[in-house]
PDB file of the backbone (N, CA, C, O) and the ligand in Angstrom, with CONECT records:
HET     ZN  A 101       1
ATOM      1  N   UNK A   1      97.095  75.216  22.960  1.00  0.00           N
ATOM      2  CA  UNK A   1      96.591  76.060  21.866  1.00  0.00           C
ATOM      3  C   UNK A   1      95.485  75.365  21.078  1.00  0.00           C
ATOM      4  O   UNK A   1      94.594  76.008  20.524  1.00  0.00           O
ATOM      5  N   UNK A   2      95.568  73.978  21.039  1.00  0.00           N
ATOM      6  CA  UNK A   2      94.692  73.301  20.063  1.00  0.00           C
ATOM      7  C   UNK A   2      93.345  73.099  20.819  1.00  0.00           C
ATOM      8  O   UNK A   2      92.294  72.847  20.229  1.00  0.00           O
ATOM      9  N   UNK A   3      93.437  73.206  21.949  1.00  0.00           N
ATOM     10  CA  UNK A   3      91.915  72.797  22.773  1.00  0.00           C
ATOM     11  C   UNK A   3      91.370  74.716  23.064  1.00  0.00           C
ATOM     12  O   UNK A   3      90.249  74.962  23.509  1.00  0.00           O
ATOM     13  N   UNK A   4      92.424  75.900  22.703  1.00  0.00           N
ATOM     14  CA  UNK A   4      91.580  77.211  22.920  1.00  0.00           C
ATOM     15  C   UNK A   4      91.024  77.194  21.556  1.00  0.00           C
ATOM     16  O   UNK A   4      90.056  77.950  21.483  1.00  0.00           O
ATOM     17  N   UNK A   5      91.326  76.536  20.339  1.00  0.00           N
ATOM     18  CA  UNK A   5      91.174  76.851  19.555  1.00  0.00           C
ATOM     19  C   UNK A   5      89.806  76.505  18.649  1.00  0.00           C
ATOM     20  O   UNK A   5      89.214  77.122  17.764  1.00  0.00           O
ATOM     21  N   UNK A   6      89.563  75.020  19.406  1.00  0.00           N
ATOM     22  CA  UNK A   6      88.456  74.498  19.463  1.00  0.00           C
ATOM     23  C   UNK A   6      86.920  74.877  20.679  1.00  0.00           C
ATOM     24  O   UNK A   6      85.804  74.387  20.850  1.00  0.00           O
ATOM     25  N   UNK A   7      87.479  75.661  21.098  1.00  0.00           N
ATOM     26  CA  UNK A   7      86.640  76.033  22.130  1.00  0.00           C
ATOM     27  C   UNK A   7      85.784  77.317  21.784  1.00  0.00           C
ATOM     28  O   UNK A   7      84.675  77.731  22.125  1.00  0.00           O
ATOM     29  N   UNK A   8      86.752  77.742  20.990  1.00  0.00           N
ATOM     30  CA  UNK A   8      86.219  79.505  20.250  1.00  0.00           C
ATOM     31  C   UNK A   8      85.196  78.923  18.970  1.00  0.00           C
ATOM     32  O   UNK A   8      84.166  79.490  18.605  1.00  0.00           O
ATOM     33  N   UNK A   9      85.640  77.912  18.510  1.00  0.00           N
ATOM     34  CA  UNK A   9      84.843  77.424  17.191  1.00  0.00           C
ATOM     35  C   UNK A   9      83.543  76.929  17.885  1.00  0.00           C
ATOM     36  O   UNK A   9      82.436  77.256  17.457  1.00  0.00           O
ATOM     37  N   UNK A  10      83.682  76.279  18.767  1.00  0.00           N
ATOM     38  CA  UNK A  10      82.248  75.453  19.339  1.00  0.00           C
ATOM     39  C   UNK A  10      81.280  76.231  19.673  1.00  0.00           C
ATOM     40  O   UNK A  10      80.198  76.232  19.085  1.00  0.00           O
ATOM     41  N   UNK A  11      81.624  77.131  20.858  1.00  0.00           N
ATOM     42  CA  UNK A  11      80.944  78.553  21.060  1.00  0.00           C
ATOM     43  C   UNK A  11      80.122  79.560  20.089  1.00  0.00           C
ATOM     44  O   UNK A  11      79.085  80.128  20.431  1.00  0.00           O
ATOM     45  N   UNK A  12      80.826  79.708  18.672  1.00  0.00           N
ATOM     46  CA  UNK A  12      80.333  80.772  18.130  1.00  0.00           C
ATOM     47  C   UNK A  12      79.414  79.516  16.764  1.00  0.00           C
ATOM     48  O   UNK A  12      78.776  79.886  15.779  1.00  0.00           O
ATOM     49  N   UNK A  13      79.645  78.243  17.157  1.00  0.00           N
ATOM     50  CA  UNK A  13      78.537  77.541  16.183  1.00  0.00           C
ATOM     51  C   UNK A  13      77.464  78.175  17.074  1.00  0.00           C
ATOM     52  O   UNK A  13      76.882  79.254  16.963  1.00  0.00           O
ATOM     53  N   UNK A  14      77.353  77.076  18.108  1.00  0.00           N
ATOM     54  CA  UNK A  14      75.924  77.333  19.232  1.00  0.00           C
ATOM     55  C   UNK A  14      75.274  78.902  19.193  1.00  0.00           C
ATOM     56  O   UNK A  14      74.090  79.126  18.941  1.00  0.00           O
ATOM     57  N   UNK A  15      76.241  79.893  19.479  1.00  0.00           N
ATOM     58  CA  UNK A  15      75.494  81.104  19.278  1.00  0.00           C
ATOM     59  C   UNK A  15      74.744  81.380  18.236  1.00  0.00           C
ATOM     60  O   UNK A  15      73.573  81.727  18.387  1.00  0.00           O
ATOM     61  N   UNK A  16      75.254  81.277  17.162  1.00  0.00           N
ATOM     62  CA  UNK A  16      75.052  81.603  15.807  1.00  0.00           C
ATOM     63  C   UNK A  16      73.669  80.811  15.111  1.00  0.00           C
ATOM     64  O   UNK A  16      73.127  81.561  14.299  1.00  0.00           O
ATOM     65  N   UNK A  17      72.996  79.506  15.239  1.00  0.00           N
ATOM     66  CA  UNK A  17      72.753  78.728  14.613  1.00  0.00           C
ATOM     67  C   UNK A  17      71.249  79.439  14.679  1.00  0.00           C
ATOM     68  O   UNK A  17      70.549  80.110  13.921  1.00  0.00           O
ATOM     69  N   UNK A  18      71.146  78.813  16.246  1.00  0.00           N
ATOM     70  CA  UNK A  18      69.485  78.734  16.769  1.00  0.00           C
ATOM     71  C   UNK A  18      68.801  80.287  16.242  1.00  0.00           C
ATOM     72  O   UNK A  18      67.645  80.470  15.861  1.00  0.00           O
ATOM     73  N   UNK A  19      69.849  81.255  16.351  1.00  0.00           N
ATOM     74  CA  UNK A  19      69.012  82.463  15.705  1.00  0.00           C
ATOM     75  C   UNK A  19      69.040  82.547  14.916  1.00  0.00           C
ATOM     76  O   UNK A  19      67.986  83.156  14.735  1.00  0.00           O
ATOM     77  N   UNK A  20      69.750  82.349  13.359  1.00  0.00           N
ATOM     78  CA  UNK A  20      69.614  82.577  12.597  1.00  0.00           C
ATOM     79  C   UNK A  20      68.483  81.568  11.678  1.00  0.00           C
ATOM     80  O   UNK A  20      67.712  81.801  10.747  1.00  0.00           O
ATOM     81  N   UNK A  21      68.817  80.408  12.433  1.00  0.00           N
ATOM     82  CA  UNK A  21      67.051  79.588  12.120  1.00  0.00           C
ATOM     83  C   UNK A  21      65.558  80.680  12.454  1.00  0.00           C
ATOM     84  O   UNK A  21      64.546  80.882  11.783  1.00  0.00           O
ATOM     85  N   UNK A  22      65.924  81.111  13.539  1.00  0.00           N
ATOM     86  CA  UNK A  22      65.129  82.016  13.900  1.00  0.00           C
ATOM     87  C   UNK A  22      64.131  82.984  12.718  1.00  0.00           C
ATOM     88  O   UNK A  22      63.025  83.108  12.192  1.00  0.00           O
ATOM     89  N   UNK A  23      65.287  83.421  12.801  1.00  0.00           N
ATOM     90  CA  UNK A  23      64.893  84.781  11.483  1.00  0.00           C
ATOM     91  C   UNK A  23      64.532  84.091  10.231  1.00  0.00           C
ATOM     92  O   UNK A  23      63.584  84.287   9.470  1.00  0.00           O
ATOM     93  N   UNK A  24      65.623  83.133  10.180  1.00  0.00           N
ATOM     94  CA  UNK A  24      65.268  82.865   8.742  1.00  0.00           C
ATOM     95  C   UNK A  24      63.395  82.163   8.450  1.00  0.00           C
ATOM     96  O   UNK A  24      62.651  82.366   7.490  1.00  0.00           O
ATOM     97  N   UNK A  25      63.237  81.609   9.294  1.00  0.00           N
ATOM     98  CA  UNK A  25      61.834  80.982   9.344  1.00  0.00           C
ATOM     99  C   UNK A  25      60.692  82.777   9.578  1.00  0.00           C
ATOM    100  O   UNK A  25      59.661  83.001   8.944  1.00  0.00           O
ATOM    101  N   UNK A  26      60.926  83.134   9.968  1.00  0.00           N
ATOM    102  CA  UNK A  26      60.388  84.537  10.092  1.00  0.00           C
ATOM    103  C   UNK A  26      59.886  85.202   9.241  1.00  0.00           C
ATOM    104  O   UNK A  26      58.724  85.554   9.038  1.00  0.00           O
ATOM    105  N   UNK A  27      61.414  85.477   8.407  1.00  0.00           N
ATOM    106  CA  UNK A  27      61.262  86.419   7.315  1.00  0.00           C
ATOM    107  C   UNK A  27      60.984  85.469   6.310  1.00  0.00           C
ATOM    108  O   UNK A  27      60.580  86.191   5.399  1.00  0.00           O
ATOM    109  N   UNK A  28      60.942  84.274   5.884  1.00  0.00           N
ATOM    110  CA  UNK A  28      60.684  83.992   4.950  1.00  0.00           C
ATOM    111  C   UNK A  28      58.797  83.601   5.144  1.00  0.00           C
ATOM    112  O   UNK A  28      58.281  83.514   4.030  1.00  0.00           O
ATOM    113  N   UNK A  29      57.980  83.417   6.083  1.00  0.00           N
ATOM    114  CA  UNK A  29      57.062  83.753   5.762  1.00  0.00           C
ATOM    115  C   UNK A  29      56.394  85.091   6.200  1.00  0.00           C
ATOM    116  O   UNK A  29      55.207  85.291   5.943  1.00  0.00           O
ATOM    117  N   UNK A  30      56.957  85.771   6.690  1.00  0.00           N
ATOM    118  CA  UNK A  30      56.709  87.397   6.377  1.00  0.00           C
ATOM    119  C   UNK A  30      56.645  87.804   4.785  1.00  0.00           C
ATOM    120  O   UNK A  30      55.874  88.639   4.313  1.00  0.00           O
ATOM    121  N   UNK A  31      57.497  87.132   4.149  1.00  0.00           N
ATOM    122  CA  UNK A  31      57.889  87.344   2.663  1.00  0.00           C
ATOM    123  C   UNK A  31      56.523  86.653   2.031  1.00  0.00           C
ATOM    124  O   UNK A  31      55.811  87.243   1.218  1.00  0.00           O
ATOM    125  N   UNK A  32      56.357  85.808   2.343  1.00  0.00           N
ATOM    126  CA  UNK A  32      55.207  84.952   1.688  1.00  0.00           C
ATOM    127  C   UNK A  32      53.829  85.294   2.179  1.00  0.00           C
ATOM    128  O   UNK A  32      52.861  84.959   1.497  1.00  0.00           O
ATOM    129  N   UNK A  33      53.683  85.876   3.206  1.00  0.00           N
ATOM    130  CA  UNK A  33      52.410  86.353   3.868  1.00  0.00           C
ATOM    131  C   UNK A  33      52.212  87.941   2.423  1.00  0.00           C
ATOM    132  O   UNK A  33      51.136  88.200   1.884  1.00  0.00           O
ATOM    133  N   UNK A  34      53.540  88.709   2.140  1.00  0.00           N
ATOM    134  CA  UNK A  34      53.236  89.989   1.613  1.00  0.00           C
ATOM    135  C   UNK A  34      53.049  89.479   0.027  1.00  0.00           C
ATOM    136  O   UNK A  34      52.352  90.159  -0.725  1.00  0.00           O
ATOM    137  N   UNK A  35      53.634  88.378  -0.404  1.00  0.00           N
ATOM    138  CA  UNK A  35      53.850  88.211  -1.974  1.00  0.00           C
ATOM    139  C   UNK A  35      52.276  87.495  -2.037  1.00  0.00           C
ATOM    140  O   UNK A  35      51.598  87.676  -3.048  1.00  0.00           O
ATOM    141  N   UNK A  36      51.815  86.783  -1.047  1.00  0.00           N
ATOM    142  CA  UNK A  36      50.856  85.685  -1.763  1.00  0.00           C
ATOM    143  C   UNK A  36      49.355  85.782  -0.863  1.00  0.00           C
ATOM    144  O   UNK A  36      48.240  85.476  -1.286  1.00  0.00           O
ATOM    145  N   UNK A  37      49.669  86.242   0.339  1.00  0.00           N
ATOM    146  CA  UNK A  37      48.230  86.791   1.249  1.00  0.00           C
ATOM    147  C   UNK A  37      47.572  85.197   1.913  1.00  0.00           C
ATOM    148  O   UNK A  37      48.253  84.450   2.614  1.00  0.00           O
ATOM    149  N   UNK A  38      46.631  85.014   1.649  1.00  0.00           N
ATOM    150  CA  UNK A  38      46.662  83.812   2.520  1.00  0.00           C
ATOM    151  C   UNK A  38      46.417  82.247   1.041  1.00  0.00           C
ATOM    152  O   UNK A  38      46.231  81.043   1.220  1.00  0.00           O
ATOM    153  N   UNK A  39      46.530  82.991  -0.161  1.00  0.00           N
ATOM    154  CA  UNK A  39      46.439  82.064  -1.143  1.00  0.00           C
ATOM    155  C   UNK A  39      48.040  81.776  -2.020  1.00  0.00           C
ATOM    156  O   UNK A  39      48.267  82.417  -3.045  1.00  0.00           O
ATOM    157  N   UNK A  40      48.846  80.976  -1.596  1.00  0.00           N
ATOM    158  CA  UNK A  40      49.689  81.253  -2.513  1.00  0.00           C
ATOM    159  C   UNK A  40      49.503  80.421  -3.868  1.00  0.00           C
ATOM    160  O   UNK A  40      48.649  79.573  -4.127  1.00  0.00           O
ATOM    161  N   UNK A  41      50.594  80.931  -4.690  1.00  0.00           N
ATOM    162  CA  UNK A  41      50.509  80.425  -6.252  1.00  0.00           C
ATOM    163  C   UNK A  41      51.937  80.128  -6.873  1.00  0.00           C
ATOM    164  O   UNK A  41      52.943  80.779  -6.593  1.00  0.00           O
ATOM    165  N   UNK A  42      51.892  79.067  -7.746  1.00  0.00           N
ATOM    166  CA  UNK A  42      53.101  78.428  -7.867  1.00  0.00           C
ATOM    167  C   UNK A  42      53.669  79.270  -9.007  1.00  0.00           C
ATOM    168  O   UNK A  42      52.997  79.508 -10.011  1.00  0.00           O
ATOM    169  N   UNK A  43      54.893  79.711  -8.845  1.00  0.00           N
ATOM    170  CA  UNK A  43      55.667  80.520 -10.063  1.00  0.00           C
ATOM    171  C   UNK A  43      55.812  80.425 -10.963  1.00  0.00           C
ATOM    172  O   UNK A  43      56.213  81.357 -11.660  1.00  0.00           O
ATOM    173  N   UNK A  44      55.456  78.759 -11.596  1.00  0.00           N
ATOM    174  CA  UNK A  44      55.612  78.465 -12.525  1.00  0.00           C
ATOM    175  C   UNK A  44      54.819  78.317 -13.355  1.00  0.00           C
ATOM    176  O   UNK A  44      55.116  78.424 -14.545  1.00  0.00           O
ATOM    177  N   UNK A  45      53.377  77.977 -12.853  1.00  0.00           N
ATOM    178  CA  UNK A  45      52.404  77.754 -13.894  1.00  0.00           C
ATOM    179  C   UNK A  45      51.211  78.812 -13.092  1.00  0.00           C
ATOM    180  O   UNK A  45      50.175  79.055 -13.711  1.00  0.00           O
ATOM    181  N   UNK A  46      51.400  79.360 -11.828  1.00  0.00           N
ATOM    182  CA  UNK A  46      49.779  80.352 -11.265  1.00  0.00           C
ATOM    183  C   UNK A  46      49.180  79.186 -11.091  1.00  0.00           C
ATOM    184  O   UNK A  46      48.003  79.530 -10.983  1.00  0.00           O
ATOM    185  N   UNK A  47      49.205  78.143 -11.001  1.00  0.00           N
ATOM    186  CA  UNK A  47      47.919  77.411 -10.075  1.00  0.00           C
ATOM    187  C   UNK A  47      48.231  77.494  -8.680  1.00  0.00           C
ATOM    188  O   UNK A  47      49.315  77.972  -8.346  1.00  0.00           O
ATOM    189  N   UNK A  48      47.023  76.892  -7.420  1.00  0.00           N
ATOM    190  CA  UNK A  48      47.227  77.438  -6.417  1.00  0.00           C
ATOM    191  C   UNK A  48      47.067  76.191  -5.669  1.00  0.00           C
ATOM    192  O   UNK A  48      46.763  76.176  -4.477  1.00  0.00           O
ATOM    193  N   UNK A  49      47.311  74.959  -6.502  1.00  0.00           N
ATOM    194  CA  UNK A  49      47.701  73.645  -5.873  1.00  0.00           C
ATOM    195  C   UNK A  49      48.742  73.437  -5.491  1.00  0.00           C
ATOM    196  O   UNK A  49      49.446  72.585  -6.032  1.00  0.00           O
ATOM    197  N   UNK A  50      49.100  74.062  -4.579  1.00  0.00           N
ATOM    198  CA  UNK A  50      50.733  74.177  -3.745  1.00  0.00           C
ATOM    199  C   UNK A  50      50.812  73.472  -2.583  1.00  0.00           C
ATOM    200  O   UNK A  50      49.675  73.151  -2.237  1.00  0.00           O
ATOM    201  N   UNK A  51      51.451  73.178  -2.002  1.00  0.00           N
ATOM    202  CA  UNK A  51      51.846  73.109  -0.674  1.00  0.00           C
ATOM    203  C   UNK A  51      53.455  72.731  -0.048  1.00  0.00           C
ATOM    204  O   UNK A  51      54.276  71.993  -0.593  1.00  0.00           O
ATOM    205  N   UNK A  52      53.623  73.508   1.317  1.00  0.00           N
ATOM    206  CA  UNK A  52      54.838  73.204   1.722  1.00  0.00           C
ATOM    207  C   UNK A  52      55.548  71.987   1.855  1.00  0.00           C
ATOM    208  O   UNK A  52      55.012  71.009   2.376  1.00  0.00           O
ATOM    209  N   UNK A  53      56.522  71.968   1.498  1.00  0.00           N
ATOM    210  CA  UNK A  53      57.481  71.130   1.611  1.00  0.00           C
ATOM    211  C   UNK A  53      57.839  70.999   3.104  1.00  0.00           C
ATOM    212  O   UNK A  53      58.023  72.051   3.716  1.00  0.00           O
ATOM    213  N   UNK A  54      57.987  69.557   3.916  1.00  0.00           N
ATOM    214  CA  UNK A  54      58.346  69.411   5.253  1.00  0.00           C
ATOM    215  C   UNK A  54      59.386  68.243   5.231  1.00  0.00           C
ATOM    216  O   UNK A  54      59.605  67.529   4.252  1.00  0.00           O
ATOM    217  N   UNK A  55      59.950  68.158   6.365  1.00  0.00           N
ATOM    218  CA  UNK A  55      60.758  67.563   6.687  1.00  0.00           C
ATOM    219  C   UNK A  55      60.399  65.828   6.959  1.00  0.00           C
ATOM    220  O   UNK A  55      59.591  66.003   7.870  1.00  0.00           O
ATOM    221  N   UNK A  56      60.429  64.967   6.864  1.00  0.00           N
ATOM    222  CA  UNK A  56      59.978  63.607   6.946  1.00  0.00           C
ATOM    223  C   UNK A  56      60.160  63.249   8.703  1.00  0.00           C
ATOM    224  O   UNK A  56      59.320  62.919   9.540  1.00  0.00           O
ATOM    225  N   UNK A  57      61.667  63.486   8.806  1.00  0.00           N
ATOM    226  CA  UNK A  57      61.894  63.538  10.373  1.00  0.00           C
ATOM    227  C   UNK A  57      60.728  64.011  11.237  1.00  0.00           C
ATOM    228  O   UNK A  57      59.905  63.236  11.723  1.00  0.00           O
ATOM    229  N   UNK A  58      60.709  65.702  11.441  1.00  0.00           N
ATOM    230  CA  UNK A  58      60.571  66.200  12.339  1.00  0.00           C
ATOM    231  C   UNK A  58      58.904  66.848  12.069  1.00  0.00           C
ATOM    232  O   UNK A  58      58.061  67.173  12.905  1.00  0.00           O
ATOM    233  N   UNK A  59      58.844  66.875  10.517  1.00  0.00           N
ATOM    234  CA  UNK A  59      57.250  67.565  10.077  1.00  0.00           C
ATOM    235  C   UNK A  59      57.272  68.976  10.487  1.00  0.00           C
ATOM    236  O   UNK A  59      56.237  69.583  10.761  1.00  0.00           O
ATOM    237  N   UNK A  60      58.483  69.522  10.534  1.00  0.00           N
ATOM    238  CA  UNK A  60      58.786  71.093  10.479  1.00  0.00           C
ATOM    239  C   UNK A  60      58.886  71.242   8.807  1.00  0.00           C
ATOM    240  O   UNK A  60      58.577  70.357   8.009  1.00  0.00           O
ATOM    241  N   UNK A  61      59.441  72.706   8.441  1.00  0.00           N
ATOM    242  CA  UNK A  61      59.361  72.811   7.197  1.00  0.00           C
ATOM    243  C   UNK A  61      60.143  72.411   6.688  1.00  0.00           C
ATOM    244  O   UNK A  61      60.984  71.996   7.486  1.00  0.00           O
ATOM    245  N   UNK A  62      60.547  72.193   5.202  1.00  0.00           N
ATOM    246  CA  UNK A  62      62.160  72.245   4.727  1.00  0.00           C
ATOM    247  C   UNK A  62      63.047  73.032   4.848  1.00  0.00           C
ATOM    248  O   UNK A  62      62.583  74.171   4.789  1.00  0.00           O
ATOM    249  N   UNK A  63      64.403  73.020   5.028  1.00  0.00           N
ATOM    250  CA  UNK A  63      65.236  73.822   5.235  1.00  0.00           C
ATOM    251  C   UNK A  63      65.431  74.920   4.785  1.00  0.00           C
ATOM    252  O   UNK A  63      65.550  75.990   5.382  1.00  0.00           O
ATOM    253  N   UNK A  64      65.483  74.605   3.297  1.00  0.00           N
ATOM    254  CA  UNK A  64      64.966  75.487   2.373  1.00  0.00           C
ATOM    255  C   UNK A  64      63.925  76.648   1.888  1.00  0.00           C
ATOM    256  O   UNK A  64      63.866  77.700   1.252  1.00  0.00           O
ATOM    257  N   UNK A  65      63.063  75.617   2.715  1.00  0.00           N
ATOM    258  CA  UNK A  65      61.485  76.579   2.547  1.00  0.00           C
ATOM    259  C   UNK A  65      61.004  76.249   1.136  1.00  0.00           C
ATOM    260  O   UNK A  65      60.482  77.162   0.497  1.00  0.00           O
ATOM    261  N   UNK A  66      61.113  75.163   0.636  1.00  0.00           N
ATOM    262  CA  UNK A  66      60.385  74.794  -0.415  1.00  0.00           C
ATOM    263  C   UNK A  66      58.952  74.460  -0.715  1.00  0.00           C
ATOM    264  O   UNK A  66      58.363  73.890   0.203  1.00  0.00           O
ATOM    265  N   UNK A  67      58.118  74.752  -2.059  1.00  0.00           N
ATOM    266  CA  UNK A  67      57.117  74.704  -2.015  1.00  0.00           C
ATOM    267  C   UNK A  67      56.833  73.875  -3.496  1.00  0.00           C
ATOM    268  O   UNK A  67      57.324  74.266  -4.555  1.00  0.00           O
ATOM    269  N   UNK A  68      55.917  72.611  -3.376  1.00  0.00           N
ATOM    270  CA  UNK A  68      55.731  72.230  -4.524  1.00  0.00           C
ATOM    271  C   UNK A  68      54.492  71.998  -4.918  1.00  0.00           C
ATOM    272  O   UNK A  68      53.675  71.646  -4.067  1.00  0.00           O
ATOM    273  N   UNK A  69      54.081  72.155  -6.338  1.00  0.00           N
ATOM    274  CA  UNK A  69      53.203  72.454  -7.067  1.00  0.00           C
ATOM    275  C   UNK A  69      52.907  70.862  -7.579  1.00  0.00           C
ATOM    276  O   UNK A  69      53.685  69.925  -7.759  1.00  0.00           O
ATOM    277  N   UNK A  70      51.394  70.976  -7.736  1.00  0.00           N
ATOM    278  CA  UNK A  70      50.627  69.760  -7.864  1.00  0.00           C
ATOM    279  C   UNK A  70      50.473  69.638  -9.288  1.00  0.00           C
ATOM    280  O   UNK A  70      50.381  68.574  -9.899  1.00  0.00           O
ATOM    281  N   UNK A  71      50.450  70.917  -9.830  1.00  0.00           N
ATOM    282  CA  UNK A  71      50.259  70.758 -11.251  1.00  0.00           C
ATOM    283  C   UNK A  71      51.193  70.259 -12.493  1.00  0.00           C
ATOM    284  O   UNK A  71      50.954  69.504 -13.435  1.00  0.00           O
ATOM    285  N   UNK A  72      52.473  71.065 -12.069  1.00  0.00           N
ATOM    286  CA  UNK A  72      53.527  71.451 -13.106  1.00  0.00           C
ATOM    287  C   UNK A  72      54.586  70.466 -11.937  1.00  0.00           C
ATOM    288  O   UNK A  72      55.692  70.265 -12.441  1.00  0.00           O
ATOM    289  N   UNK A  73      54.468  70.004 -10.877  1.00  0.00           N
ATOM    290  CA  UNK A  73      55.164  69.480 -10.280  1.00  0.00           C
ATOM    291  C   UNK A  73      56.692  69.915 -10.095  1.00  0.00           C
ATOM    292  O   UNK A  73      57.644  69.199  -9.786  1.00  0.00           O
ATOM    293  N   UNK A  74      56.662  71.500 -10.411  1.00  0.00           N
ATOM    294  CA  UNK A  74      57.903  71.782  -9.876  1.00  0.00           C
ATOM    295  C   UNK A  74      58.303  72.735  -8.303  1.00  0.00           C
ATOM    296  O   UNK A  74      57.567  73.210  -7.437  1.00  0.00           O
ATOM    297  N   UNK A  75      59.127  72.724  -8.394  1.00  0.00           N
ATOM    298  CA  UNK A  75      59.662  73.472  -6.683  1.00  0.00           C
ATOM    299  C   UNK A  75      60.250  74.776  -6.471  1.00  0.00           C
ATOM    300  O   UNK A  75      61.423  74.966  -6.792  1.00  0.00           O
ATOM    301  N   UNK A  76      59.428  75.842  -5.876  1.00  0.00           N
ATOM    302  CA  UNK A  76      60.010  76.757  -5.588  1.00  0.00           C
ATOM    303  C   UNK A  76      60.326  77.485  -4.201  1.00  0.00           C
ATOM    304  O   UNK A  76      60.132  76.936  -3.116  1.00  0.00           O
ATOM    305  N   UNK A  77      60.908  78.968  -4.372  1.00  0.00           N
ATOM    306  CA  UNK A  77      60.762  79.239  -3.018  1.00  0.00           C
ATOM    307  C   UNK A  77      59.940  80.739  -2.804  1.00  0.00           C
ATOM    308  O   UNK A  77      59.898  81.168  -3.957  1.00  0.00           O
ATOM    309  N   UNK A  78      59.667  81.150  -2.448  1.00  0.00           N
ATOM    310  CA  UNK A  78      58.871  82.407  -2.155  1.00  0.00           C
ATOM    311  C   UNK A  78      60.340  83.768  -2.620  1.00  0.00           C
ATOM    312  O   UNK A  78      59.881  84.667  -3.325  1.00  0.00           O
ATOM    313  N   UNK A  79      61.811  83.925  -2.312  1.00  0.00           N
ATOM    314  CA  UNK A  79      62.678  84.601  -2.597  1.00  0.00           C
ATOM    315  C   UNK A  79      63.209  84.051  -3.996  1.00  0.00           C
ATOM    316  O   UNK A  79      63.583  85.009  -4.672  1.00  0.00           O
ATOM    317  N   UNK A  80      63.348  83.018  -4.564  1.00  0.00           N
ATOM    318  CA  UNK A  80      64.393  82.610  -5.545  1.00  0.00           C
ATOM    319  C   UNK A  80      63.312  82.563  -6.665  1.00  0.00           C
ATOM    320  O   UNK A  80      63.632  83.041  -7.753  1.00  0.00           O
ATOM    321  N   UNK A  81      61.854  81.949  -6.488  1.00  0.00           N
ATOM    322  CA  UNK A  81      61.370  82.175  -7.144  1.00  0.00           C
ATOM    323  C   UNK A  81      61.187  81.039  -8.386  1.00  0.00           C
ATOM    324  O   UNK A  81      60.259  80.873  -9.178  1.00  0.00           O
ATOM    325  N   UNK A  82      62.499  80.315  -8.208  1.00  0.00           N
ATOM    326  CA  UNK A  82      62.987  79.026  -8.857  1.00  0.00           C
ATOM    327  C   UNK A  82      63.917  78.519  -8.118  1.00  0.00           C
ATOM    328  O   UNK A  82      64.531  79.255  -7.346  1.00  0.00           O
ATOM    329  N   UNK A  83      64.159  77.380  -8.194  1.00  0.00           N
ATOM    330  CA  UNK A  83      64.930  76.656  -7.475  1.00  0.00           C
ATOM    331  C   UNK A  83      66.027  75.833  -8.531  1.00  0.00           C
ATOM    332  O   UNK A  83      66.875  75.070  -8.068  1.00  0.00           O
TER     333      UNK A  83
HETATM  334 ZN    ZN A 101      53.021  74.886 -11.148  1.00  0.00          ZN2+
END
């Protein structure tokens, strides 16, 4: 019972993960392509000294999808809006 039980858990990680990275990278700059066009602007102060937040590892994005501002030096996201 303890090795079916672990077998159902392992399975539905693997399924689950890679797509929902998927989408999520998708829609969140689908979201940012409609809110900001090809200039975005930081929520907090409207300047447009932004840039994405990446990963140090891999130089993909942050997990998060964070974006930080050069000016006001704070971090947001395109949905939350604040972090
Ligand atoms: Zn700012």
């Amino acid at each position: 019972m303890k090795s079916n039980n672990h077998m159902l858990t392992y399975s539905e990680t693997i399924n689950d993960i890679p797509l929902a990275c998927a989408d999520e990278t998708a829609a969140v700059e689908f979201f940012e392509k409609q809110r900001w066009g090809e200039t975005s602007l930081c929520v907090h102060c409207g300047s447009t000294g932004v840039y994405k937040m990446t990963d140090r590892k891999t130089g993909d994005r942050n997990k998060r999808f964070l974006w930080r501002c050069t000016d006001c030096k704070q971090q947001f996201t395109v949905r939350l809006g604040t972090v």
